[in-house]
DRENDO-1510 file (C-alpha; in Angstrom, 1 decimal, always signed):
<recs>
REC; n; res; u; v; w
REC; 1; UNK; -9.1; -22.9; -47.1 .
REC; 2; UNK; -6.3; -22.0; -44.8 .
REC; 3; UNK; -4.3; -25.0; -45.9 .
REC; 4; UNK; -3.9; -24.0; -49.2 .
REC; 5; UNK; -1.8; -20.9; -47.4 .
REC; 6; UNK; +0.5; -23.5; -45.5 .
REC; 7; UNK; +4.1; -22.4; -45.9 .
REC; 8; UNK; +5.4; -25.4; -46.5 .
REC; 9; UNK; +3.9; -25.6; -50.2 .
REC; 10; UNK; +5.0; -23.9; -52.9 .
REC; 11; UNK; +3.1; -22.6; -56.2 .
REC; 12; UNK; +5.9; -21.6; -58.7 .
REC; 13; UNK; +5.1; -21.3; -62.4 .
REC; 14; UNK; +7.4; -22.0; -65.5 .
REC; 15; UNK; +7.9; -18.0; -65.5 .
REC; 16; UNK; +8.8; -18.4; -62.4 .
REC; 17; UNK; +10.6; -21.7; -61.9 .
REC; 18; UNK; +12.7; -19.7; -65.2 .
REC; 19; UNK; +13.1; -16.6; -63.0 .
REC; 20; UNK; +14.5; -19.0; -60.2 .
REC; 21; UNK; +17.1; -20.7; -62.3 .
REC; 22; UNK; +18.3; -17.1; -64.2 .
REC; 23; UNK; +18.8; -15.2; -60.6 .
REC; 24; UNK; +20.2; -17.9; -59.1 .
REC; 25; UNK; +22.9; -18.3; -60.9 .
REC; 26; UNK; +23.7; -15.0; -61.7 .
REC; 27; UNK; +23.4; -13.9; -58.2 .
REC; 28; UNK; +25.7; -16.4; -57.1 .
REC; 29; UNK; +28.4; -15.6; -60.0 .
REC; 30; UNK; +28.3; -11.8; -59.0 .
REC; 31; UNK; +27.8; -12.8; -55.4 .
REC; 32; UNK; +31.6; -14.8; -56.0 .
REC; 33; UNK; +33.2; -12.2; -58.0 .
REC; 34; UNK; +32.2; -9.0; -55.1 .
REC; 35; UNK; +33.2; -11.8; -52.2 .
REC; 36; UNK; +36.6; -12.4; -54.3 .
REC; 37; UNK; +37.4; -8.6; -54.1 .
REC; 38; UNK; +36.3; -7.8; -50.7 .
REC; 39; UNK; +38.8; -10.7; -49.5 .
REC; 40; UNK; +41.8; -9.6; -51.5 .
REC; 41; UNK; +41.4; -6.3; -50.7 .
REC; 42; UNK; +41.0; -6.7; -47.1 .
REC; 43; UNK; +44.0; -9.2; -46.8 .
REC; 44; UNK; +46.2; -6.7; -48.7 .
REC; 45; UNK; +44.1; -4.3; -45.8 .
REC; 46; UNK; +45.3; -7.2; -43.2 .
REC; 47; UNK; +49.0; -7.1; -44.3 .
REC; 48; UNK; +49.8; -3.5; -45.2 .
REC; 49; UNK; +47.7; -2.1; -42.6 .
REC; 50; UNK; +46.7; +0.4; -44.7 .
REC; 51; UNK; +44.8; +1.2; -48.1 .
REC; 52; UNK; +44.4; +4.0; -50.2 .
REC; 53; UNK; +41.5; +5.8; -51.4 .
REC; 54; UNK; +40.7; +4.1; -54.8 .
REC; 55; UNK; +40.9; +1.0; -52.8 .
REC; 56; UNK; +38.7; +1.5; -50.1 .
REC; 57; UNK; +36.0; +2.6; -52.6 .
REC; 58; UNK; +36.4; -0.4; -54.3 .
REC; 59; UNK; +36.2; -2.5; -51.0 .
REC; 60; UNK; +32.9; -1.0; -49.9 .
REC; 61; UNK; +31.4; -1.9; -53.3 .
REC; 62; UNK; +32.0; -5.1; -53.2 .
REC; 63; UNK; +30.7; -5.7; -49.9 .
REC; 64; UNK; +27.5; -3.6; -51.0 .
REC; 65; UNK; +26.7; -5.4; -54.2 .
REC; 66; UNK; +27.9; -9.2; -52.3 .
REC; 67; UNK; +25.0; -8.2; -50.0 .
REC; 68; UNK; +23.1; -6.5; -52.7 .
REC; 69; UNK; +22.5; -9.2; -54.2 .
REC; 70; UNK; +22.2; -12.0; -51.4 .
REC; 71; UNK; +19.2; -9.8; -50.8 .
REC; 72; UNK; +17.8; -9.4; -53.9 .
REC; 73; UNK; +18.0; -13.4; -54.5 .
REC; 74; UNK; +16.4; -14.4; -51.1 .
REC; 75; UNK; +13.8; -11.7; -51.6 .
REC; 76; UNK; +12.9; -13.1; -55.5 .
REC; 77; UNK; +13.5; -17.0; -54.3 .
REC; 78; UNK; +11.1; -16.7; -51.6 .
REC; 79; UNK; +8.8; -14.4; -53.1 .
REC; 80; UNK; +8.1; -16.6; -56.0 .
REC; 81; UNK; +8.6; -20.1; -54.2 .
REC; 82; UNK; +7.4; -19.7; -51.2 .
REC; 83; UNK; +5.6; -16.6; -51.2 .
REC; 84; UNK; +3.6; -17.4; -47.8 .
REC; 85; UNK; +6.9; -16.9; -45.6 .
REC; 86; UNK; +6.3; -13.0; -46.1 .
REC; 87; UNK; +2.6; -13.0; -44.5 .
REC; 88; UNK; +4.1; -13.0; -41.4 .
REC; 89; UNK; +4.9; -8.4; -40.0 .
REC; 90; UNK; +7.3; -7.7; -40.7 .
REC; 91; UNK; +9.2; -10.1; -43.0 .
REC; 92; UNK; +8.2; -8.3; -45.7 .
REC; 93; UNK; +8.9; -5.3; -44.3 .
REC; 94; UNK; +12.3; -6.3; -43.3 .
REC; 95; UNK; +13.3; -7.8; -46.8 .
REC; 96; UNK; +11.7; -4.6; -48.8 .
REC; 97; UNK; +13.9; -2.3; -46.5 .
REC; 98; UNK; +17.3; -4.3; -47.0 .
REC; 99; UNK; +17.4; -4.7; -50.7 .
REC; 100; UNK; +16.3; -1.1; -51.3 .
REC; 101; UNK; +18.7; +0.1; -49.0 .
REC; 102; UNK; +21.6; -2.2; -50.3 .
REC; 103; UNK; +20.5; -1.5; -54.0 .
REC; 104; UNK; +21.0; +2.3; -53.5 .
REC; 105; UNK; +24.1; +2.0; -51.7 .
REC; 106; UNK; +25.6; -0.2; -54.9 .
REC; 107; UNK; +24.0; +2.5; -57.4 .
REC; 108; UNK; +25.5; +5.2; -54.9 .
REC; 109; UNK; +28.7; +4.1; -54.2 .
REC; 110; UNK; +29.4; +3.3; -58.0 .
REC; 111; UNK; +28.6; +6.5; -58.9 .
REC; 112; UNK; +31.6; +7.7; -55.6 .
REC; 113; UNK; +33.9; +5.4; -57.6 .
REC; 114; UNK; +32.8; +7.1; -61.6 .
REC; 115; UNK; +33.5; +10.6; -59.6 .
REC; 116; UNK; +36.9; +9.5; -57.8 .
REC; 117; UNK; +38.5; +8.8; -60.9 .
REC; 118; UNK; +37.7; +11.1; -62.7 .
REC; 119; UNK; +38.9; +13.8; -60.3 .
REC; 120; UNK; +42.0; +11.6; -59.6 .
REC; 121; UNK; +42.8; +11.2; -63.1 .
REC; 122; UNK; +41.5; +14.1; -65.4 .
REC; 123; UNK; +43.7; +17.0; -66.1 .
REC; 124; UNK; +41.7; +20.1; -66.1 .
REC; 125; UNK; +43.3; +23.6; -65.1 .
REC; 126; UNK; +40.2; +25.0; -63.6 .
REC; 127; UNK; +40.6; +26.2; -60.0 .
REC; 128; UNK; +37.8; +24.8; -58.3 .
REC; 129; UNK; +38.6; +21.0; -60.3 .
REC; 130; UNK; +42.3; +21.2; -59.0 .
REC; 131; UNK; +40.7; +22.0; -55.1 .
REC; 132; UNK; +38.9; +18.9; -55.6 .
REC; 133; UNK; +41.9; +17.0; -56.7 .
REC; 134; UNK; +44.0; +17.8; -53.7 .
REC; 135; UNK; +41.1; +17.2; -51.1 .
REC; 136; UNK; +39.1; +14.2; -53.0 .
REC; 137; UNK; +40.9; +11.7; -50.6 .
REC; 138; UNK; +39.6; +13.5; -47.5 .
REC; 139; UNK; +36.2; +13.2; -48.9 .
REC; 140; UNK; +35.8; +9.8; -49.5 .
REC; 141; UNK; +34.7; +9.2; -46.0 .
REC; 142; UNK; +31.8; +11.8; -46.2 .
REC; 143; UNK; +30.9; +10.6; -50.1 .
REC; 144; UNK; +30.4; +7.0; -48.0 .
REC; 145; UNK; +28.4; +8.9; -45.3 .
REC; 146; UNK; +26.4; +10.7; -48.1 .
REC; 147; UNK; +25.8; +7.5; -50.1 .
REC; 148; UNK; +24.6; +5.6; -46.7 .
REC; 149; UNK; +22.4; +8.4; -45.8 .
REC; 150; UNK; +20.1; +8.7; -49.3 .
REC; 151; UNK; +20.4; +4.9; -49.1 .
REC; 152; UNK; +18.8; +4.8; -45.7 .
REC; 153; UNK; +16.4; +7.5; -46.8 .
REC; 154; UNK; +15.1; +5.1; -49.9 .
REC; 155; UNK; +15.5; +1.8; -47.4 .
REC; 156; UNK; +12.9; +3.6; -44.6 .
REC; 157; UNK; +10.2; +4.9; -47.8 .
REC; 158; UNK; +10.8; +1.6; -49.3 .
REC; 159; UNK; +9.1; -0.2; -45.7 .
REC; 160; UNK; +6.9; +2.4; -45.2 .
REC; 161; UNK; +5.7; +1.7; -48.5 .
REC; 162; UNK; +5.3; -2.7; -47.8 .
REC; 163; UNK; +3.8; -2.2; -44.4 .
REC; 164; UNK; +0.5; +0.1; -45.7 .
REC; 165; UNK; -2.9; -2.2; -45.6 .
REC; 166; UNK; -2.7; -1.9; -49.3 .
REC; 167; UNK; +0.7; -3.9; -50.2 .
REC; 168; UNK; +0.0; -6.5; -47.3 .
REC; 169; UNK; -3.3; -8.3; -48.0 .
REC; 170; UNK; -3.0; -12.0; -49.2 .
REC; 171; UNK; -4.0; -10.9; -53.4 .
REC; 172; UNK; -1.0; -8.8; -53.1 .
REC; 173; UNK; +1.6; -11.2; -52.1 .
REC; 174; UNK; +0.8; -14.3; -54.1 .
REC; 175; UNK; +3.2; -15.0; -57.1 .
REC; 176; UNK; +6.2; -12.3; -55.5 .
REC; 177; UNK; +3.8; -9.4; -56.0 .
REC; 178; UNK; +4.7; -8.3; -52.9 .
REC; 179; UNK; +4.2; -4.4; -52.9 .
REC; 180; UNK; +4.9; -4.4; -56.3 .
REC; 181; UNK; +2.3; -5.7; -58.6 .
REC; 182; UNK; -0.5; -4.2; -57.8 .
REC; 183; UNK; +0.7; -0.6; -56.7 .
REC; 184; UNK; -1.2; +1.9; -58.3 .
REC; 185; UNK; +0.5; +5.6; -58.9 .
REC; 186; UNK; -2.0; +7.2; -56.3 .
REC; 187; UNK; -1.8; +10.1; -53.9 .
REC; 188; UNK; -0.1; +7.6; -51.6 .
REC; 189; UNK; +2.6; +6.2; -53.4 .
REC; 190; UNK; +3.7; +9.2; -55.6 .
REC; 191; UNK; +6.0; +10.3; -53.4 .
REC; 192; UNK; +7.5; +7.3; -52.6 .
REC; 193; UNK; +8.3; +6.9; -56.5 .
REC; 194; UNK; +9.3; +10.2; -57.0 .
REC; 195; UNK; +11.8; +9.9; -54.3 .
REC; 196; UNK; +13.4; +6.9; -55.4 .
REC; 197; UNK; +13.1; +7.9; -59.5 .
REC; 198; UNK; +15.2; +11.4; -57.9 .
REC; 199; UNK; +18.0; +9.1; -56.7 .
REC; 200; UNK; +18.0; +6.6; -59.6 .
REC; 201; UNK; +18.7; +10.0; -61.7 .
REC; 202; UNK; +21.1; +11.9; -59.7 .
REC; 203; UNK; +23.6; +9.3; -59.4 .
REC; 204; UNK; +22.9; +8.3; -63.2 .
REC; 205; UNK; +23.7; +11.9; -63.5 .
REC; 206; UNK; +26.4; +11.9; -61.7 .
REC; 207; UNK; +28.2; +9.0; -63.4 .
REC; 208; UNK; +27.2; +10.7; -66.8 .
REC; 209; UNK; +29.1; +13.9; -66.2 .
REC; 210; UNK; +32.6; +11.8; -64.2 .
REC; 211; UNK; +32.4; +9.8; -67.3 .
REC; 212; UNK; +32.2; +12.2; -70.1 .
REC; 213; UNK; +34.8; +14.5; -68.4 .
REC; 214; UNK; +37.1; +11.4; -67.8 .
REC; 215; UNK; +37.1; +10.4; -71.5 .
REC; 216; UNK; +37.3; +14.1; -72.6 .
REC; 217; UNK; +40.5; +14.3; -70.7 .
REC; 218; UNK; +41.8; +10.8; -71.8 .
REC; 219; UNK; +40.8; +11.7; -75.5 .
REC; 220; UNK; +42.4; +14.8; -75.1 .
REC; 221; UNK; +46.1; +13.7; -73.4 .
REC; 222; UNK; +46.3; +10.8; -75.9 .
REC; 223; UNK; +46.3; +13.1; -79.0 .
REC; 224; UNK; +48.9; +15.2; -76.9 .
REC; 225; UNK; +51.0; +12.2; -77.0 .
REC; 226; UNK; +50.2; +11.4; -80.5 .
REC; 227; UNK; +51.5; +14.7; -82.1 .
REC; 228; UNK; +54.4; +14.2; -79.4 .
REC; 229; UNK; +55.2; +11.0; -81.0 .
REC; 230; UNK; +55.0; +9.3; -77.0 .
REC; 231; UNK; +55.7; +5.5; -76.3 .
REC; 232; UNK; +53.0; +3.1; -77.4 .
REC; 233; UNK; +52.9; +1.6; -73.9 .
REC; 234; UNK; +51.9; +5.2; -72.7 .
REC; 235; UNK; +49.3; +5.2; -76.0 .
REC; 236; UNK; +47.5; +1.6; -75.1 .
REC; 237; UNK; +47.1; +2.3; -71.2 .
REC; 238; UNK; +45.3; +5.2; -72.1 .
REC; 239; UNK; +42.9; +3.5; -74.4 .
REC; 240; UNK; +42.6; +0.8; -72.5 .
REC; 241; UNK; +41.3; +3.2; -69.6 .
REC; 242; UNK; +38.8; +4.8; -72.2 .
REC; 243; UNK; +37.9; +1.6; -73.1 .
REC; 244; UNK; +36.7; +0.5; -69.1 .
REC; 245; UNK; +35.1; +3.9; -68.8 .
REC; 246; UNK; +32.9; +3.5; -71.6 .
REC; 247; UNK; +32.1; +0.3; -71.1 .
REC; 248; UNK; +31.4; +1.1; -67.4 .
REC; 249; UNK; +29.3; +4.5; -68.7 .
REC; 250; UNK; +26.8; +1.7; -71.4 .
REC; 251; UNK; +26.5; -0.5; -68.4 .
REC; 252; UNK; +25.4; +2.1; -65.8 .
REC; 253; UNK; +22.8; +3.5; -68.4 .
REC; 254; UNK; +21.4; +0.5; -69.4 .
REC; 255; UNK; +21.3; -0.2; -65.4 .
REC; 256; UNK; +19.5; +3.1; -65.5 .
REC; 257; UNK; +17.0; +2.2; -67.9 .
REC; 258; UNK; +15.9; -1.1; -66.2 .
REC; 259; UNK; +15.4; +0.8; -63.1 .
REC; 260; UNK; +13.2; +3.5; -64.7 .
REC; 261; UNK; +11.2; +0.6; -67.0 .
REC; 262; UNK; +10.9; -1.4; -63.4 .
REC; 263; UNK; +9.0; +1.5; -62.0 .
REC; 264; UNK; +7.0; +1.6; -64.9 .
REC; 265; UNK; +6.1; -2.2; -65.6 .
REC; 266; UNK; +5.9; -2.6; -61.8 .
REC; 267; UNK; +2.1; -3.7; -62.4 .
REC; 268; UNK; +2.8; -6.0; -65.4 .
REC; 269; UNK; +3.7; -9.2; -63.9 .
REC; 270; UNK; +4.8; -11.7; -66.1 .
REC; 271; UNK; +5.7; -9.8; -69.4 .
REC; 272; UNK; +8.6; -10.3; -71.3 .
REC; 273; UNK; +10.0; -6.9; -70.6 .
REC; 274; UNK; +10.1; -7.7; -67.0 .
REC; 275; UNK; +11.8; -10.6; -67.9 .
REC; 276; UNK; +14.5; -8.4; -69.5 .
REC; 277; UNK; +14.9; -6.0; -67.0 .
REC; 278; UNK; +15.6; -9.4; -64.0 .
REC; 279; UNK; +18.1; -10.2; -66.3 .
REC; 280; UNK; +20.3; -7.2; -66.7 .
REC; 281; UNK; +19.4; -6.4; -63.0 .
REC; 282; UNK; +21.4; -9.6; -61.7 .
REC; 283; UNK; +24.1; -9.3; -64.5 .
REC; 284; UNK; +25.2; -5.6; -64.3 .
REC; 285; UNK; +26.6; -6.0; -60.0 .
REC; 286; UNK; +29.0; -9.0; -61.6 .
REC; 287; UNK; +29.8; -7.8; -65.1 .
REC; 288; UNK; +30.4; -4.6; -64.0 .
REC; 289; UNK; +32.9; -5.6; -61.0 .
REC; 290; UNK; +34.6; -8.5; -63.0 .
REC; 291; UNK; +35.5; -5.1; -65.3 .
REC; 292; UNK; +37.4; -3.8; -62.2 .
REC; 293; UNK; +39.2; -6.9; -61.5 .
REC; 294; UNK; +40.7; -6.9; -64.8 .
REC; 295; UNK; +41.3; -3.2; -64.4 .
REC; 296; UNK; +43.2; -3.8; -61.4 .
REC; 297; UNK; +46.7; -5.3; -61.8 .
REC; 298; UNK; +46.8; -6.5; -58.1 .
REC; 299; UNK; +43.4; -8.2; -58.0 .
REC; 300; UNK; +43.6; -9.7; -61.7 .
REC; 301; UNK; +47.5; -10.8; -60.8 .
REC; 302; UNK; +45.4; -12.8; -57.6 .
REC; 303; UNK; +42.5; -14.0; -59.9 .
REC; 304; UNK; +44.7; -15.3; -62.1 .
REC; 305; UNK; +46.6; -17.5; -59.4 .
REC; 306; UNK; +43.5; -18.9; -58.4 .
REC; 307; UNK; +41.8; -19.8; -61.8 .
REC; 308; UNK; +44.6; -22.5; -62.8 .
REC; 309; UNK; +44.6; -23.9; -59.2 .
REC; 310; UNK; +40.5; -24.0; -59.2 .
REC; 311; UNK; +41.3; -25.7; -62.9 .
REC; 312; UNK; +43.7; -28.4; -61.1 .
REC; 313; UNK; +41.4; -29.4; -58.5 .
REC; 314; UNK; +39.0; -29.7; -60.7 .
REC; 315; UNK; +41.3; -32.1; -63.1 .
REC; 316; UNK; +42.6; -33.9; -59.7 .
REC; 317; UNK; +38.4; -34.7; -59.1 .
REC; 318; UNK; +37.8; -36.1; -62.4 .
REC; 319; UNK; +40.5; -38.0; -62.4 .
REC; 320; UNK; +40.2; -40.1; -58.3 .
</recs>
């Protein structure tokens, strides 16, 4: 019986052979787009010796969602291919820990980003808004402590959670179950959930108020120059900032809403709604950050020198 165990075979289904091929290349696409702005930024980092706030924040999360998602694709790849890799302590362990932590820190450190502009940008004349104007790049450094901290926090629940007797017999971790599928909402793993549902909603919370503030104040300048008859240079920056904020506020709450449904389908293997929810999970990290780039006039002024020389290659390939 133990050979049917071995490592070295695999027992993947069309779900999740489909799975596979969906993550995979999603994950890598996200994976190239986060790796594309972590490199520009730190040459520019390299060069100028310095960077500014907006920048930084931007740096660190494209290095969290890069790793993000490496973890999250190694952690479904093997789970669901070769799901007898994680029977050895702590494997499982290990790989539960890092993509929680690296998950929260994405979440987390998008949410830093929602609140920096907003306080950079809004115009608001309230006293305590225009203290956290002047002193918001000081406090970037402790928003990444913060973030790092409640990410850490999730990370440790997240292995206490794989390594009890319940998430680590051999039912459990066949198919990529692994403390996930058969996890029942008991006095023992209530907290656990609770804890990580309390961070999925504070920095969804977060986001929502940065956001709506943000596009009140845009909303609110761009009739100002309206009745002022201002330049329609002025007029289309300003919608084209609303329009990244709210595109950035639907993604981030439909990211919200797969997180909630994945705690709530976590024992439903298999469904179509837990299709879905893999989908949007491995989409939002690259969608979301390919938003930025465009956003950006130095890192979409870079992408675009290296799209028609990726488009040359190609054509000097096809053509030897």
């Amino acid at each position: 019986m133990e050979t049917c165990y071995s490592p070295q075979k695999s027992n993947i289904t069309s779900y999740g052979a489909t799975i596979v091929a969906i993550t995979t290349l999603e994950a890598f696409a996200g994976m190239w787009i986060n790796a594309f702005i972590a490199c520009v930024l730190c040459i520019g980092w390299i060069k100028k010796k310095t960077l500014n706030s907006n920048e930084k924040i931007v740096l660190l999360l494209g290095c969290t969602r890069f790793c993000s998602l490496c973890c999250s694709w190694a952690y479904s790849f093997f789970s669901i291919i070769y799901p007898n890799y994680f029977y050895v302590r702590p494997v499982l362990q290990l790989a539960v820990f890092f993509q929680a932590f690296f998950n929260h820190c994405n979440l987390w450190v998008s949410a830093c980003l929602c609140v920096f502009y907003c306080i950079k940008i809004a115009n608001f004349r309230n006293s305590f808004f225009i203290y956290l104007k002047v002193r918001i790049d000081r406090m970037v450094l402790w928003l990444f402590f913060g973030s790092g901290i409640l990410a850490l926090g999730i990370g440790i629940i997240a292995y206490d959670v794989a390594d009890r007797p319940h998430c680590n017999n051999r039912n459990n971790t066949r198919e990529g179950n692994f403390g996930r599928a058969n996890i029942k909402m008991d006095k023992h793993f209530f907290p656990s959930f609770f804890l990580t549902g309390f961070g999925y909603a504070a920095s969804f919370m977060a986001v929502i108020f940065a956001a709506v503030f943000l596009l009140f104040s845009l909303w609110r300048h761009k009739c100002k120059m309206q009745k002022n008859s201002m330049k329609d240079l002025s007029m289309e920056a300003h919608i084209r900032a609303m329009k990244s904020i709210f595109s950035f506020l639907v993604m981030y709450s439909i990211n919200f809403v797969c997180l909630v449904l994945k705690m709530v389908y976590v024992t439903k293997k298999g469904s179509y709604m837990t299709f879905l929810i893999i989908v949007f999970e491995y989409t939002f990290p690259g969608l979301h950050s390919l938003i930025l780039i465009f956003s950006n006039p130095k890192l979409e002024k870079t992408l675009l020198k290296i799209l028609p020389l990726e488009r040359s290659v190609k054509h000097k390939i096809c053509m030897s």
